[in-house]
C-alpha positions in Angstrom: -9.4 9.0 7.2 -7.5 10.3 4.1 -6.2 14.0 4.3 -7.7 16.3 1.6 -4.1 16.6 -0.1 -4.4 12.8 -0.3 -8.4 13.0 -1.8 -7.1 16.0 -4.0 -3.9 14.0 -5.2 -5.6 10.6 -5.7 -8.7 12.4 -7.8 -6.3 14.2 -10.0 -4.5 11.1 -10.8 -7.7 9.3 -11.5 -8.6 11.8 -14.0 -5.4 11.9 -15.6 -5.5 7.8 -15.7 -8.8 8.3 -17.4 -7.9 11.0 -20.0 -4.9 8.8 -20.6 -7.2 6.0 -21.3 -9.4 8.2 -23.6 -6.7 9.7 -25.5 -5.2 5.8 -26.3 -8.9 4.3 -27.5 -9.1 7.7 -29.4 -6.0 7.2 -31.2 -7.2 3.1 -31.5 -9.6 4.6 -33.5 -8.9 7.2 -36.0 -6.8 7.3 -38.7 -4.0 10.0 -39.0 -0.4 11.2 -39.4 2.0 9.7 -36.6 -1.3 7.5 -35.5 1.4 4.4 -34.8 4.2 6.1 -32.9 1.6 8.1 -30.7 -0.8 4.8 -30.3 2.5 3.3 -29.0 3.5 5.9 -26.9 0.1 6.5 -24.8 -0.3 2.3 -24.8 3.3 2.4 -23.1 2.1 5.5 -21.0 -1.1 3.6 -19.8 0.9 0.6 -18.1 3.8 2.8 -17.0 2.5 5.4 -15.0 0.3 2.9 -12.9 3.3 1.2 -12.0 5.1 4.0 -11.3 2.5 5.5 -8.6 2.6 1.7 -7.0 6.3 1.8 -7.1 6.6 5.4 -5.2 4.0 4.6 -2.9 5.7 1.4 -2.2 9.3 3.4 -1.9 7.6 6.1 0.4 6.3 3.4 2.9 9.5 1.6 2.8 11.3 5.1 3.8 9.0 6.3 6.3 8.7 2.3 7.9 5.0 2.8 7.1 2.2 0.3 6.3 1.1 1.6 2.6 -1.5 0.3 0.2 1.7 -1.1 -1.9 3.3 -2.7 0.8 4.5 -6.1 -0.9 3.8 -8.4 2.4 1.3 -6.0 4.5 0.7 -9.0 6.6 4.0 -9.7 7.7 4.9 -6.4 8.5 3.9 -5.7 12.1 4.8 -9.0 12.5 7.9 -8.5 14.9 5.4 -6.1 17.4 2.6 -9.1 17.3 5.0 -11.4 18.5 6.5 -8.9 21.2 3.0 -8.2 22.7 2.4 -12.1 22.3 5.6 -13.1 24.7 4.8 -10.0 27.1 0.6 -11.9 27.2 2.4 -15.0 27.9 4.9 -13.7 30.6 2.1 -12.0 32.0 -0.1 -15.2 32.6 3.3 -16.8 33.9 3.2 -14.4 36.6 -0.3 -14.7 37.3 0.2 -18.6 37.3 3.0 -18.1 39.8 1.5 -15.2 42.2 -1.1 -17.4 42.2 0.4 -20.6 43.4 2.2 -18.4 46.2 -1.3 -17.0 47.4 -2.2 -20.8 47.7 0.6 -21.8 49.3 0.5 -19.2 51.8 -2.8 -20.1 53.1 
């Protein structure tokens, strides 16, 4: 479950995505002074900033060694633990195999 910080943080950048938005279709729209240069600068605003929030969320998993929401290969990450816990199982049934083989050799 997200923290409210994280709620709080991720509604207030929705809302500023949204007024972003607004404010570009607004200056689509109407006609005035500096239209162009302002159209320009909130059309170059609106594909920035996303990529900004997925490149920081991206750079604070890759700090903190944490599986994030950017991660570029989320399924390969965790992949050195799987294959840990995967040799361990198989050692395990080794021994199993082997203690068992003893208990029937014993008898």
């Amino acid at each position: 479950m997200y923290s409210k910080k994280q709620r709080r943080a991720a509604l207030i950048g929705v809302i500023l995505l949204a007024m972003l938005l607004l404010a570009t279709l607004i200056t689509a729209i109407f006609n005035f002074d500096g239209e162009g240069k302002l159209f320009k600068a909130f059309l170059f605003a609106t594909i920035a900033v996303p990529i900004l929030i997925w490149v920081y969320i991206w750079l604070y998993g890759a700090v903190t060694k944490k599986r994030t929401i950017a991660s570029v290969f989320p399924e390969i990450e965790g992949l050195e633990e799987a294959r840990k816990q995967q040799l361990q199982d198989m050692i395990s049934e080794e021994n199993s195999r082997e203690e068992a083989n003893v208990t029937e050799t014993k008898s």
